[in-house]
Phi, psi and omega in degrees: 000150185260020166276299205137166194306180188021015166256101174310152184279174186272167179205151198274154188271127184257339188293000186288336200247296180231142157353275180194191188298316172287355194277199191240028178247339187282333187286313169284355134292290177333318185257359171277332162286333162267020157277354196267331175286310152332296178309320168296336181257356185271319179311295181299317148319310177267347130298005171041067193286115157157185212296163173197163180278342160173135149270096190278159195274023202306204171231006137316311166308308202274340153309295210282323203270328181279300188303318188285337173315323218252288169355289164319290182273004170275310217271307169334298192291309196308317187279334178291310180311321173254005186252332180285320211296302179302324154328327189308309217277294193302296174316347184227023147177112198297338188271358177314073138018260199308323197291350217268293183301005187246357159291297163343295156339301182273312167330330173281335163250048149243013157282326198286324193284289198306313178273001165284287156002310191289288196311308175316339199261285185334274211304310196263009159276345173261348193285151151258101209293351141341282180303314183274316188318290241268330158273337164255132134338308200285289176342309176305316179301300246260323215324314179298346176271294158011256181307339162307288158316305178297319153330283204301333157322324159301346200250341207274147176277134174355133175326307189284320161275066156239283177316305174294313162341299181292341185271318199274304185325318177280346155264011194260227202312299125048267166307299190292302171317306196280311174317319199290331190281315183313298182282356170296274211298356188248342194294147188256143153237160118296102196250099192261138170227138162068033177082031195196117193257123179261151175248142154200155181319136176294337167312304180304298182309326189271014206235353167309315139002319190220034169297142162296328210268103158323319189295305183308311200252015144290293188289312152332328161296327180270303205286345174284317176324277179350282136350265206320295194299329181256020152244020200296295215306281184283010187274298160354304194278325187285328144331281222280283221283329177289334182279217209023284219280312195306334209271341206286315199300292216296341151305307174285347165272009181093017182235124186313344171190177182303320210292306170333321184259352166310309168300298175280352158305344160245057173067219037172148162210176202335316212264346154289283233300333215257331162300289142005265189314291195322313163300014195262291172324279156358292212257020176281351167297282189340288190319320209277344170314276154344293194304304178328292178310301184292336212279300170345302179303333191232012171076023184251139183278307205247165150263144161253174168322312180285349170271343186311310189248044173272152202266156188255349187227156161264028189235016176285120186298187169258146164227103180264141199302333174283356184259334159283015192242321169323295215309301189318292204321299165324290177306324168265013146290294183293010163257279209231136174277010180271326187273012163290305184276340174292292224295276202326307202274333162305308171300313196270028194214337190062065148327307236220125184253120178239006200249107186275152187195172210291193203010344181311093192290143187300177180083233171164156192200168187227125164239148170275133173246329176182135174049237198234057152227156206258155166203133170239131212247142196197137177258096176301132172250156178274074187236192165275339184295340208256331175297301149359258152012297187281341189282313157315323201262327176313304176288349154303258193351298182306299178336284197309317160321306174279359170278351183273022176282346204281178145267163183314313187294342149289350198245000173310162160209111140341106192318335163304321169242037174263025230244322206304298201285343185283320210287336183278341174298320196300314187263000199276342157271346170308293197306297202320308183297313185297349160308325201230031172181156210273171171352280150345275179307311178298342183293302225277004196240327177258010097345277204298298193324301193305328167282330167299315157318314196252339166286338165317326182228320180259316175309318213294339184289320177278325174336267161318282189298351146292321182279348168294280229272325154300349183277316175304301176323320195302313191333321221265316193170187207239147179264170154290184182253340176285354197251309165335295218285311190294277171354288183288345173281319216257137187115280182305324184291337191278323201233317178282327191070210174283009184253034135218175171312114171288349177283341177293335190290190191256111151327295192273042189280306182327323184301296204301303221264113192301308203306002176279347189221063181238107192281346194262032188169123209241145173061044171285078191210268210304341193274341188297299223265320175302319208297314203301278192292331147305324188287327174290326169283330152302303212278356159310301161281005170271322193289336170312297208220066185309313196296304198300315172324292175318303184307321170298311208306322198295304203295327152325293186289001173236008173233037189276357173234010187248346181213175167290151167334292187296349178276301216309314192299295200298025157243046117291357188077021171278150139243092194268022178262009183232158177302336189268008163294301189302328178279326157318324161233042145256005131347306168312313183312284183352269200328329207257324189297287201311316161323321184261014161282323193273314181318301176287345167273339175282334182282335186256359186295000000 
């Protein structure tokens, strides 16, 4: 067991918000929200809430925008909550039924929120918001949403295609989204090892991957190929039709491009990103260095694919799950005891679903459920990786927690800095472990970071430039799955170079990867390599000045939805709109290829 004996991994407990999906507290949370929604559009309705040609600014007006705010954000907390509950459900086994329809369910009145959500943003564009920061308080909380809302007012399509739009989205993008996770997390392979053909979850097979037997993650790697290419066809089709629909809305709102309104959805504009990449670019001889360097390590003249995340040492512990989560607790002890007692409370509290099993969608991820708890999903391996991992997500979780003073409307954040606290959590057990264990063990704890670092910076790199050049291809017309594929081998050929077998590579990263089938977010890539090198750039400055740090960072992390990147970053003293902050902390990087050089010449002397 990867608890330890006779012990299971854990799964998270839901009964804290309802019994359970059938019961009668829960259909009365369901119908209290879509009454609280009803009650929000009959307000709006009888306030002729949507676009207008000027508003004055009475104080009647200004009465009316804090009653739908204060509206607005209850009805908000009530749907994060029961929209995480359900999740719960869908997410840790696809074949649930009920929980499938009660998503489904819901999904049809968080359409009605979204076009209430329209007409507000329509309404307060039309407001001089100015004018209201200056009579209201709740405006004044409010302000970076503001300004916001008054852009995306500009981008918004007739009121009446704003309401079909939104409507059309659930068999449109949605629809297309949900297939692909139903049929994905259901997918079966046939694998044989050790002369004994097993049927398992692709989740499982991919996990085959960070196998010691080269042989286990050849094979595994060809029956994944293999498996992915006779699932091209609706994956394919779910590709083609959400990148359709992203390309079409985002022309009639008025946006030069998916990728534009992508950058403002995250706080960020052109001249971060193109700094970013460009220090990006740089440092890919550095990556390909590393690939070099493991291949060495592992007695390979090349890596092929399927080497990436294979262990370099044979001396790497088991890290069973109860024993990382002690080590993490230790450790985020010694920066703080508030992120000690979060991490405490996740473990003793049943945060955390850790156990992959068949229906179970891959990866892992931290959602906020109430008030200032969290609930995190993870397929645990018993390694450091898989300790990581928890550390990682553990800092979601620290996020949310300091986010939770906020109101909902304050706590959007923006996937660039939704990053800050897992990357810092990530190293703050990274440094610590490589403090406490030998020669070995260190090649191998600073290995897995270097393998994370570079899908962090060199995948995300191929991502993003696949996902440009399909949103360009869609204009023109829906691709193949022979054309998808080629995109993405020329995308890998571009950013790994020569540090793999270029015959190795994965065609069928468009398959594998959800974030390509998020019909409401596009360019789910680039905030992963800013979270990283920002987070990195920050824990640079807790080690410089740990007493200044401290003092800032939480309020940093609970105001990640009140300003743009570039105000939050300049009160650390960052400018992330020029390459040399991004280069300074892939510099960090550097500095861990050069250790693990030394690590590896010592281990082969």
């Amino acid at each position: 067991m990867l608890n330890g004996p006779g012990k299971s991994l854990p799964h998270w407990d839901m009964t804290v918000v309802y019994p359970g999906l059938d019961s009668p507290a829960f259909d009365q949370g369901f119908q209290s929200a879509v009454t609280s929604i009803d009650q929000l559009a009959s307000f709006f309705d009888l306030h002729h809430i949507s676009r207008q040609e000027v508003t004055a600014l009475d104080a009647g007006t200004v009465q009316l925008f804090e009653e739908i705010i204060a509206a607005f954000n209850t009805l908000l907390q009530q749907m994060r909550t029961l929209s995480a509950y359900v999740s719960s459900f869908t997410a840790t086994n696809s074949r649930n039924e009920l929980a499938q329809a009660k998503r489904s369910e819901l999904q049809q009145h968080t359409v009605r929120i979204t076009q209430l959500d329209t007409r507000l943003t329509a309404w307060i564009g039309s407001l001089n918001v100015e004018g209201l920061r200056a009579a209201s308080q709740v405006a004044r909380d409010h302000t970076y949403l503001l300004q916001k809302i008054k852009i995306e007012a500009t981008h918004q399509m007739p009121p009446g295609e704003e309401m079909l739009a939104s409507e059309l989205n659930l068999s449109g993008g949605m629809a297309w989204s949900s297939l692909y996770g139903r049929f994905t997390s259901q997918m079966l392979v046939t694998l044989e090892l050790d002369g004994v053909a097993q049927q398992m979850p692709m989740s499982v097979v991919r996990n085959l991957a960070f196998s010691p037997s080269r042989e286990v993650r050849r094979q595994a790697y060809e029956v994944e190929l293999e498996t992915w290419k006779g699932a091209t066809v609706p994956i394919a089709a779910a590709l083609n039709s959400i990148k359709g629909q992203v390309n079409t809305l985002s022309r009639h709102r008025g946006w030069s491009s998916p990728l534009e309104e992508a950058l403002f959805e995250n706080n960020i504009d052109q001249q971060t990103l193109d700094a970013m990449m460009t220090a990006a670019r740089e440092s890919f001889p550095d990556f390909r260095r590393y690939l070099r360097l493991k291949a060495r390590a592992l007695n390979l003249p090349v890596l092929a694919w399927y080497d990436l995340f294979a262990p370099v040492s044979s001396a790497e512990r088991e890290w069973l799950y109860d024993t990382s989560a002690a080590f993490i607790i230790a450790q985020f002890g010694a920066y703080s005891p508030r992120l000690q007692h979060l991490a405490e409370r996740a473990f003793n509290e049943a945060w955390i679903d850790a156990e992959p099993r068949s229906g179970k969608v891959d990866g892992g991820f931290c959602m906020w459920l109430q008030q200032d708890q969290s609930r995190i999903l993870v397929n645990y391996q018993a390694a450091f990786g898989g300790l990581s991992t928890l550390a990682h997500e553990l800092g979601h979780a620290y996020h949310n927690m300091n986010l939770a003073r906020r109101t909902p409307l304050q706590r959007i954040t923006p996937m660039t800095l939704a990053e800050t606290a897992s990357i810092f959590c990530q190293t703050v057990v990274r440094n610590s472990a490589l403090e406490s264990v030998g020669p070995q063990e260190k090649l191998s704890i600073l290995e897995n970071y270097l393998q994370d670092v570079c899908q962090m910076v060199v995948d995300i790199s191929s991502r993003m430039m696949f996902e440009q050049n399909l949103f360009a291809g869609r204009q023109q017309r829906e691709l193949s799955a022979e054309e998808l594929c080629r995109l993405l081998l020329d995308a890998q050929h571009a950013t790994y170079g020569d540090g793999l077998d270029a015959a190795s590579y994965h065609p069928y990263m468009w398959a594998v990867k959800p974030h390509y089938y998020n019909a409401g977010y596009s360019f789910y890539n680039f905030p992963y390599m800013f979270g990283l090198l920002f987070g990195l750039g920050l824990y640079a400055g807790y080690e410089q000045n740990p007493a200044v740090f401290k003092e800032g960072y939480d309020e940093l992390l609970a105001a990640t939805g009140m300003y743009g990147a570039a105000e939050l970053a300049a009160r650390f003293g960052i400018d992330i709109k020029t390459p040399d902050f991004w280069r300074s902390s892939l510099d960090m990087i550097r500095k861990d290829i050069d250790r693990f050089e030394t690590l590896v010449d010592q281990s082969q002397a």
